[in-house]
TORZAFI-662088 format. One record per residue (C-alpha): x, y, z; residue in three letters. Coordinates in steps of 0.1 Angstrom, whole numbers, padded with zeros to 4 digits, always signed. Last residue first. Layout:
XYZALA
...
This chain:
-1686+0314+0594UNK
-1693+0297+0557UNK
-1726+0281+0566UNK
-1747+0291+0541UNK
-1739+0298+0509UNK
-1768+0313+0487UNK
-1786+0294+0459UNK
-1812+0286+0471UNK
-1794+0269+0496UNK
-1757+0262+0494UNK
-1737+0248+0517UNK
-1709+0246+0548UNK
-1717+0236+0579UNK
-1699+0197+0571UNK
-1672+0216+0559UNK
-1661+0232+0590UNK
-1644+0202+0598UNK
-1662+0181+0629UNK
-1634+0154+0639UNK
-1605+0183+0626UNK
-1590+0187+0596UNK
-1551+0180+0593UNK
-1527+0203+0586UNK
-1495+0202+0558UNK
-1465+0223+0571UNK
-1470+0206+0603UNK
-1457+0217+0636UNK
-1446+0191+0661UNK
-1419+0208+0674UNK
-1398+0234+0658UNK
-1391+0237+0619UNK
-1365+0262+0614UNK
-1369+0274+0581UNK
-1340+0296+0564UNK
-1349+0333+0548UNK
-1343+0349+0513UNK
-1374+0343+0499UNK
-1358+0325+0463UNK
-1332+0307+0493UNK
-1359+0291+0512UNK
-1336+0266+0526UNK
-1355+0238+0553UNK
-1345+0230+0582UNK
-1359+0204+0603UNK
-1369+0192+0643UNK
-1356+0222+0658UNK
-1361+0221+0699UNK
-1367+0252+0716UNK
-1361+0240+0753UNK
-1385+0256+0778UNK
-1369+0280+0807UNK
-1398+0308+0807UNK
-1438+0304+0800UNK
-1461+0328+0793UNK
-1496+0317+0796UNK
-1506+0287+0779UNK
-1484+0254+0777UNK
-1511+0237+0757UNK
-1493+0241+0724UNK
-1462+0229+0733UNK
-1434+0245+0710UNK
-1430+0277+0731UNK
-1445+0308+0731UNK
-1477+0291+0731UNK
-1508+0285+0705UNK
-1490+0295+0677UNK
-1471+0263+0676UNK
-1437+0263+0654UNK
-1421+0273+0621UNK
-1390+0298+0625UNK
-1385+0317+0599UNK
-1346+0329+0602UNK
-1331+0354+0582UNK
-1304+0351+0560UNK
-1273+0363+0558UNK
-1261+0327+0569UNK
-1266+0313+0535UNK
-1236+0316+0524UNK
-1227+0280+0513UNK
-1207+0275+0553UNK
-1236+0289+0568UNK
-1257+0265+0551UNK
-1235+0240+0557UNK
-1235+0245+0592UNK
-1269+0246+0595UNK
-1273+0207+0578UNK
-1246+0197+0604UNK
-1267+0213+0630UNK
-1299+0195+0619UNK
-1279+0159+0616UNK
-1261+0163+0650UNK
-1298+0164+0667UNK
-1309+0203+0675UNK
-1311+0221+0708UNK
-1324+0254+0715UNK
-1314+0269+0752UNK
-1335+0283+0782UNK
-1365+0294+0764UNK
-1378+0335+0769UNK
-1400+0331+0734UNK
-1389+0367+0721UNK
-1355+0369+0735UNK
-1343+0334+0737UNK
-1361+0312+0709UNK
-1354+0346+0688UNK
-1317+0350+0695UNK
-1310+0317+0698UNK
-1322+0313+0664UNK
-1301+0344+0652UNK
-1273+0330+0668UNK
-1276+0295+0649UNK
-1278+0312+0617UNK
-1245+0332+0625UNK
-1251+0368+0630UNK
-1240+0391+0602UNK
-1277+0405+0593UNK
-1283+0415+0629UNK
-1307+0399+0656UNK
-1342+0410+0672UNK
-1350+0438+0648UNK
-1356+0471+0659UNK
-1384+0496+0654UNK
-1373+0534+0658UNK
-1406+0554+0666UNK
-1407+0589+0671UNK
-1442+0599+0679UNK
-1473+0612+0656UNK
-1484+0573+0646UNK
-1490+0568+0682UNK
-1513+0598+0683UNK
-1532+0586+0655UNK
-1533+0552+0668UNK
-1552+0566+0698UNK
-1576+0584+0678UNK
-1582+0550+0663UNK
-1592+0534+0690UNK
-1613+0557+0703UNK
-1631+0553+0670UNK
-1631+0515+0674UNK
-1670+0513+0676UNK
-1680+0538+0646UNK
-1660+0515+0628UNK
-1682+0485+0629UNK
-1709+0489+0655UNK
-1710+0456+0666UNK
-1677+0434+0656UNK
-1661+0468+0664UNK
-1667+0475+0697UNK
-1634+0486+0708UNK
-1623+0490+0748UNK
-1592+0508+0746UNK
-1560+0500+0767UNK
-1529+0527+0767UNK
-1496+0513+0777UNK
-1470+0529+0803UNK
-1466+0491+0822UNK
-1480+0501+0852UNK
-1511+0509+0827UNK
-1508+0475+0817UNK
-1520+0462+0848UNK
-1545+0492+0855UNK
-1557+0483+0823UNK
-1561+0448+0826UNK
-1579+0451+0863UNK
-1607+0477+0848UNK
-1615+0456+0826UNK
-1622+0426+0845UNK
-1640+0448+0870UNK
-1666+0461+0846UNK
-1672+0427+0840UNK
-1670+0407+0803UNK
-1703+0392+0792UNK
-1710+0415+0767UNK
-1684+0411+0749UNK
-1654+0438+0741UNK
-1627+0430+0720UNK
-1597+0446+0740UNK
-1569+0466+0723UNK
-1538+0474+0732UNK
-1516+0502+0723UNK
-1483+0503+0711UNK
-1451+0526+0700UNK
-1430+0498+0691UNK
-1392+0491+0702UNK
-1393+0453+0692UNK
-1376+0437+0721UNK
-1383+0464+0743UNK
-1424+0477+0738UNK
-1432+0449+0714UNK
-1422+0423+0738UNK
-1429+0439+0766UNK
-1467+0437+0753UNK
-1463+0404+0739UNK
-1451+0390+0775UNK
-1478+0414+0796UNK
-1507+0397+0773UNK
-1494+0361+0786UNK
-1491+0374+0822UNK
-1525+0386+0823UNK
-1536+0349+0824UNK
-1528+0348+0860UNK
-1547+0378+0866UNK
-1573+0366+0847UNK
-1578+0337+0863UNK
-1580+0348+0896UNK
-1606+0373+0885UNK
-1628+0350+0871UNK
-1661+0368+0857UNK
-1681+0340+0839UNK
-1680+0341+0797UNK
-1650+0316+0797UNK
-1666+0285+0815UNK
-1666+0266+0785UNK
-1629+0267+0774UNK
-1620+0258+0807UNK
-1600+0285+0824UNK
-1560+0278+0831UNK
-1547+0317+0830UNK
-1545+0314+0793UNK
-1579+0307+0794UNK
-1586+0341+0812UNK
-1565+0360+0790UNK
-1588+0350+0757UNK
-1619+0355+0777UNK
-1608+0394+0782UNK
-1602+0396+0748UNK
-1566+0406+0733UNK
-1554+0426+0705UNK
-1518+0443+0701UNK
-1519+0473+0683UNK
-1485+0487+0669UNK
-1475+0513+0657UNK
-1447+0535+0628UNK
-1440+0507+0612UNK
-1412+0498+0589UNK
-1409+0489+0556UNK
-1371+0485+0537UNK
-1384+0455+0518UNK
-1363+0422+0533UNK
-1362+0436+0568UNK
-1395+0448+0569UNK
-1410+0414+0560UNK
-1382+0391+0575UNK
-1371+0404+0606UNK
-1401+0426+0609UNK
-1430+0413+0600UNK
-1417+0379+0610UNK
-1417+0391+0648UNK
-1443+0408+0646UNK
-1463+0378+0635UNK
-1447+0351+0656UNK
-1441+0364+0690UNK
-1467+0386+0680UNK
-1495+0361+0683UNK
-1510+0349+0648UNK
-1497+0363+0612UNK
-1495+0397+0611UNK
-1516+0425+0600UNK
-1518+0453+0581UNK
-1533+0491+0587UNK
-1519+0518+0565UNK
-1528+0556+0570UNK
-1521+0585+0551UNK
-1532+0564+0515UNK
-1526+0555+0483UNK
-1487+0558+0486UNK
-1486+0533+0517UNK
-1514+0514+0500UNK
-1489+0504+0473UNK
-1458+0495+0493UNK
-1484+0472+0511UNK
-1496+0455+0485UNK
-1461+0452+0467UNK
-1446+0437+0500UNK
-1470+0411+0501UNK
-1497+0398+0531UNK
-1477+0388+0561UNK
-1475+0352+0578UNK
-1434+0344+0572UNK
-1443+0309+0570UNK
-1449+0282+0596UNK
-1472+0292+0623UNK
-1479+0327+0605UNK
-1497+0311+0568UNK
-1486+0325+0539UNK
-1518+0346+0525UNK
-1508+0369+0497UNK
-1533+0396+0483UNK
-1559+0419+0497UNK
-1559+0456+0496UNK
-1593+0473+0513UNK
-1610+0504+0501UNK
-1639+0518+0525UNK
-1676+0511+0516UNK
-1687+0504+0552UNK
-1688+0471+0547UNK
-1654+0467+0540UNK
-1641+0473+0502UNK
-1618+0453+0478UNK
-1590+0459+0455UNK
-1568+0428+0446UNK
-1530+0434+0443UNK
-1513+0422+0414UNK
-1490+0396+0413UNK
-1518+0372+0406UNK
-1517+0384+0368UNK
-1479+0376+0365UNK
-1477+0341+0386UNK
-1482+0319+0359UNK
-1459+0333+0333UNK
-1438+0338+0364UNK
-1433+0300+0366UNK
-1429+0296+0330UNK
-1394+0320+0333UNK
-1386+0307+0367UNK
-1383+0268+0350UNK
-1351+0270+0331UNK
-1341+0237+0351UNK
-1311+0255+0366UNK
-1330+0283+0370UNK
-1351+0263+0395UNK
-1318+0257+0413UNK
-1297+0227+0420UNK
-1271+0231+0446UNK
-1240+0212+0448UNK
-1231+0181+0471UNK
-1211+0158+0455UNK
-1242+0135+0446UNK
-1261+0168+0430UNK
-1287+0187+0454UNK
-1325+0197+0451UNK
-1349+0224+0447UNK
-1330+0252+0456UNK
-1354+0285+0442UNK
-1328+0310+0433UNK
-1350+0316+0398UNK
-1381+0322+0416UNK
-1361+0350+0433UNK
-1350+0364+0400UNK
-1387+0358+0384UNK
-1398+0377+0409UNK
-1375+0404+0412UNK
-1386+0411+0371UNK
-1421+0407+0380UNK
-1412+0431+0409UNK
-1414+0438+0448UNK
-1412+0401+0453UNK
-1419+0393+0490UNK
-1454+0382+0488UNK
-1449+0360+0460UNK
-1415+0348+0472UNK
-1435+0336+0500UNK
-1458+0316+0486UNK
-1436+0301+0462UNK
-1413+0290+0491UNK
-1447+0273+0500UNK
-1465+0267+0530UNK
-1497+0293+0524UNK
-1503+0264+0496UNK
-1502+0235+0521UNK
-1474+0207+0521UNK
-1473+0175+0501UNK
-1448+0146+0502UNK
-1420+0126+0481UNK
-1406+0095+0487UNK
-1388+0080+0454UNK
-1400+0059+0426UNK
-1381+0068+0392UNK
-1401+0077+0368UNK
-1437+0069+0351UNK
-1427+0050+0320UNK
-1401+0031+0340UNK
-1428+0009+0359UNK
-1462+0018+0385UNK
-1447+0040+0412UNK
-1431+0070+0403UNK
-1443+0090+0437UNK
-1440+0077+0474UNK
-1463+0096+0499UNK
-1461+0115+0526UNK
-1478+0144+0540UNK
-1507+0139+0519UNK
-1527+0117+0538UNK
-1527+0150+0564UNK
-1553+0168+0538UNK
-1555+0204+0549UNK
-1566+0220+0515UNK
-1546+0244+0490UNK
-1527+0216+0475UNK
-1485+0221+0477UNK
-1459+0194+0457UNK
-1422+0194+0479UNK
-1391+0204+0466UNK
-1365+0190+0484UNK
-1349+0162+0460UNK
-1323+0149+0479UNK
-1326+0113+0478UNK
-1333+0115+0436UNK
-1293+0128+0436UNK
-1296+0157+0405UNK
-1272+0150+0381UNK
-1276+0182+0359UNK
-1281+0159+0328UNK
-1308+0139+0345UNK
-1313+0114+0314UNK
-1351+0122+0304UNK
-1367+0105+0337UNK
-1346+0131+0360UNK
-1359+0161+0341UNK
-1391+0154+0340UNK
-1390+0147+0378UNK
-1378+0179+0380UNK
-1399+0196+0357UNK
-1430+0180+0375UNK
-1421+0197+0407UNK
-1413+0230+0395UNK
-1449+0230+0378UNK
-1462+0218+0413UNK
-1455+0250+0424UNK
-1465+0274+0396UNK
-1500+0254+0396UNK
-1502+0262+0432UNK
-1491+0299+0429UNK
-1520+0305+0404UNK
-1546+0282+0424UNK
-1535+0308+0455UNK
-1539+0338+0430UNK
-1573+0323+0417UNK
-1590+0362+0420UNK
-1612+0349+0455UNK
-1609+0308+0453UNK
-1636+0307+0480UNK
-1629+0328+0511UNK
-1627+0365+0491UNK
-1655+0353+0469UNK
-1678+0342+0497UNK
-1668+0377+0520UNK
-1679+0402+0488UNK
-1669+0418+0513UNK
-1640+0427+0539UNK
-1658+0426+0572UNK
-1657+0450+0606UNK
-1700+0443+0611UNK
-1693+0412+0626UNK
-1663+0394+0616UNK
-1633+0397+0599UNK
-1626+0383+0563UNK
-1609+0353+0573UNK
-1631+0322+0569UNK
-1635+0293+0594UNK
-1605+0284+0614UNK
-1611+0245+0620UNK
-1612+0225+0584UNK
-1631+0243+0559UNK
-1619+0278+0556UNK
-1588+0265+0574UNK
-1582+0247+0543UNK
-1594+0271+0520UNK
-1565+0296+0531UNK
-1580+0333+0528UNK
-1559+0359+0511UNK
-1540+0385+0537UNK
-1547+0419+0544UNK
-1539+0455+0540UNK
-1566+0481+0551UNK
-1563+0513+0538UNK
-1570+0549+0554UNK
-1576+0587+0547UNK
-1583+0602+0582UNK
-1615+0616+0588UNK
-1626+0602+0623UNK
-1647+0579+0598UNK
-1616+0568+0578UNK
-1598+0560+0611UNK
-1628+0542+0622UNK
-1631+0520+0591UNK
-1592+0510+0588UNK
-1600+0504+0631UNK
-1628+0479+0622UNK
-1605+0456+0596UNK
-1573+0455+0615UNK
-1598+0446+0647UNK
-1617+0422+0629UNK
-1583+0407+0610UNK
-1572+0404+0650UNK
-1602+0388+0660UNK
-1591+0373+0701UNK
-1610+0337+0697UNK
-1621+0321+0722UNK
-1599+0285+0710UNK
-1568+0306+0716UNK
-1542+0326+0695UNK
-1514+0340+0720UNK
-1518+0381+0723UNK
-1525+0396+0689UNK
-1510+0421+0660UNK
-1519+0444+0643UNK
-1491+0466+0628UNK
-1499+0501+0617UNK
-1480+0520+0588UNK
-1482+0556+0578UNK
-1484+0570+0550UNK
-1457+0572+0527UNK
-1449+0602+0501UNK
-1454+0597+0462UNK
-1420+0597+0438UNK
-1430+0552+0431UNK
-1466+0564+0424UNK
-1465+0555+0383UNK
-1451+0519+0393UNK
-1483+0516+0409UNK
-1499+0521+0376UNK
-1481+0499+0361UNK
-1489+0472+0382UNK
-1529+0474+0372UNK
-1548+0470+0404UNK
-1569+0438+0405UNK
-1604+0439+0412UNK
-1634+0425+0435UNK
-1670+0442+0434UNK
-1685+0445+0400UNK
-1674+0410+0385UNK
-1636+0405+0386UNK
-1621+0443+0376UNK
-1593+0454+0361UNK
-1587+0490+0376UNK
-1557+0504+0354UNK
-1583+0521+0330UNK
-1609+0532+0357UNK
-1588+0558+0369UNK
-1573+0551+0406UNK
-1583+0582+0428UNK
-1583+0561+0460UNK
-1613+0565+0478UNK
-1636+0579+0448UNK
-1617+0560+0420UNK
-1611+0529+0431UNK
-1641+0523+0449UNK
-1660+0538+0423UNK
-1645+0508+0401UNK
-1651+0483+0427UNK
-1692+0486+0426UNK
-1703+0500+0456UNK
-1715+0469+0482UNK
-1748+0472+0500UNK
-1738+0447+0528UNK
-1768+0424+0535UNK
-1750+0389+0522UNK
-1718+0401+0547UNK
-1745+0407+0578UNK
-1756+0368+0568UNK
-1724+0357+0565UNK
-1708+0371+0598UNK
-1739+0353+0619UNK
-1774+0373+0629UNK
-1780+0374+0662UNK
């Protein structure tokens, strides 16, 4: 069998510009292209289709991530193909590849199988440099204010409060924290300081929620990267940094064009990561496929209790999107380890076991169904090992529940094997749908996390130590409780325990930190253990990955 790199190096790829032009009817002037098969889509141009109608927009979305793997960006990737091959125009809409997971655990993130976004090297390594773009804009802010604090600190900014953290696009955990300054006067002040991941950063998401150079400059400007002694907010404006920072950012703001391997157009561009960002690709990528094309397929980051979620109470909410469907992707392996299987023993029919594990596809799919109020369908990544009486046990399941299963082939036959698939995202898309999000704008910040930890993740209570609810408090008190709430946390498990599988009720939603994202517009709860910097693992995918004559190997 051959493995997703090798059916990626054997892809006969059309060159970008008649990509462009041929799928989307871009002209070749506002196509700026990176080698023949990767390109950025000039801004003005999609300023030019502002009067166009929308398409229509499909969330994917997954059951509870597990180590089987359930291939959600397969599944987003292999139904964009089959809804152009059933002769519907469609674009795909994903997020950038982080290189940390690309070496550490994860592998890449350009599908799998024959549903893959190529050129799949370039899109996993460095891609366009938006992500080294958004780094450097980062640790800019972070150098001005130290800057700023070893030339006099005019603003009288409190060195114990700085909050702006420096990013690195790599999972290095002896970065979490680590004391900066050190080594006499000439090198500042010494204070503690620490590192988080690219896909962790405010800048991140402001990148992926700006729907303007001009709105991202504004939000960059809101930026709160520290506070004075008496307690006042110091901004990124404040340090006349937004301005530099969008010099930075203003090529990366535009979408990247690629294809699949079947030669259909795909949008790539933003990548904050779903466990503790927002975990959408940007707003002006998707506003932009929307006019290109009648169908829009995105994703969202991990299980919906995190992706949807975010999608819609911060994504949807923020840009005025909403979707008209959902698909909600499982594997029949995936439910039976969340009904206690050892990892190992996955590909052997266990019928116990998947009926107990059933009960962690049944919580995303009511979740959709009333929390969010999605027309949905799930979808099953077929294996060859899975039983003709496995399947037929989770659709009659969810059939009790009024919700259509297809069996999609995908990762085999590319888009020729989710073509029943999309037919039935086709008739989704042609019913009334009225998405709802799970709190209101004018609930208080702590309502809006009960709301979630209680509604979408079924816990009991949330608690917080008197120092986390004063810090809320004061939020709400500076106006900040408007905002959504991002709530970082496990993806492994509806609660923060990420070996509770299945779908577990009366937990305790405990937030560790919160953090203000005032340029994104949303508060971080940090829940849990979570990190916003990861480790690797014993065996990182790095030691797989190289290059012999002169092709990668390795890479997933």
């Amino acid at each position: 069998m051959s493995s997703n790199i090798q059916i990626a190096q054997a892809a006969k790829m059309q060159r970008i510009s008649r990509i462009a032009l041929e799928k989307l009817g871009i002209p070749e002037e506002y196509v700026e292209s990176y080698g023949h098969y990767k390109a950025k889509i000039s801004l003005d141009y999609l300023a030019s289709l502002r009067d166009r109608p929308d398409g229509k927009l499909v969330l994917v979305t997954a059951i509870s991530p597990t180590p089987a793997g359930e291939g959600k960006t397969t599944t987003t990737v292999g139904l964009g193909d089959a809804l152009n091959r059933i002769g519907r125009k469609a674009l795909i809409c994903l997020r950038e590849p982080s290189m940390g997971p690309v070496f550490g655990m994860k592998g890449g993130a350009a599908g799998g199988g024959h549903a893959q976004v190529v050129p799949m090297e370039d899109i996993n390594l460095h891609f366009t440099g938006d992500f080294s773009a958004i780094g450097l804009a980062n640790n800019l802010l972070a150098a001005l204010i130290d800057n700023h604090i070893a030339h006099g600190n005019e603003l009288g900014i409190d060195p114990r409060r700085i909050e702006w953290r420096r990013v690195v696009d790599m999972n290095d955990r002896a970065l979490r924290e680590v004391v900066v300054g050190l080594g006499g006067p000439a090198n500042g002040y010494p204070r503690e300081d620490g590192f988080d991941i690219v896909v962790a950063s405010e800048v991140m998401a402001i990148f992926c929620l700006a729907t303007s150079l001009d709105d991202l400059r504004a939000r960059l400007g809101e930026i709160v990267v520290a506070w004075t002694r008496d307690g006042h907010p110091v901004r990124a404006r404040d340090l006349k940094a937004h301005g530099a920072m969008t010099v930075l950012l203003k090529d990366a703001l535009k979408p990247n064009l690629v294809q699949t391997l079947e030669n259909n157009p795909a949008l790539i561009h933003g990548g904050p990561f779903g466990n503790i960002a927002h975990g959408c690709n940007s707003v002006i990528a998707t506003r932009a496929a929307l006019k290109l094309a009648d169908y829009v397929v995105t994703e969202a980051g991990f299980g919906a209790d995190l992706g949807a979620e975010k999608f819609l109470d911060i994504k949807c909410r923020s840009s005025g999107l909403m979707p008209d469907a959902a698909v909600l992707v499982a594997t029949i392996r995936a439910i039976k380890y969340h009904g206690g299987v050892d990892p190992r023993e996955l590909g052997h029919e266990n019928m116990k076991a998947l009926v107990k594990g059933m009960a962690n596809l049944e919580r995303h799919v009511g979740n959709l169904r009333d929390v969010y109020r999605l027309p949905a369908v799930v979808a099953i990544n077929r294996f060859a090992f899975d039983s003709a009486d496995e399947m037929e046990l989770v659709r009659e399941r969810l059939a009790r529940l009024g919700i259509e299963t297809i069996t999609a082939n995908h990762w085999a036959e590319g888009g020729r094997g989710a073509a029943d698939l999309a037919r039935a995202v086709v008739a989704l898309c042609g019913k009334p749908a009225r998405p709802a999000f799970v709190y209101e704008d004018d609930d208080p910040l702590w309502e809006k996390i009960e709301k979630v930890a209680k509604t979408v993740y079924r816990a009991s209570e949330v608690t917080a130590d008197s120092k986390v609810r004063a810090r809320i408090r004061k939020l709400q008190e500076d106006g900040y409780g408007r905002f959504p709430v991002c709530v970082a946390k496990t993806q492994y498990s509806f609660s923060t325990d990420p070996k509770l599988r299945g779908a577990p009720e009366g937990h305790v939603l405990n937030i560790r930190e919160v953090r203000l994202a005032a340029g994104a517009g949303f508060v971080v709860m940090v829940c849990g253990d979570i990190m916003t910097m990861p480790g690797l693992p014993k065996v990182p995918s790095a030691d797989g990955i190289d290059l012999v004559d002169g092709k990668v190997v390795g890479l997933f």
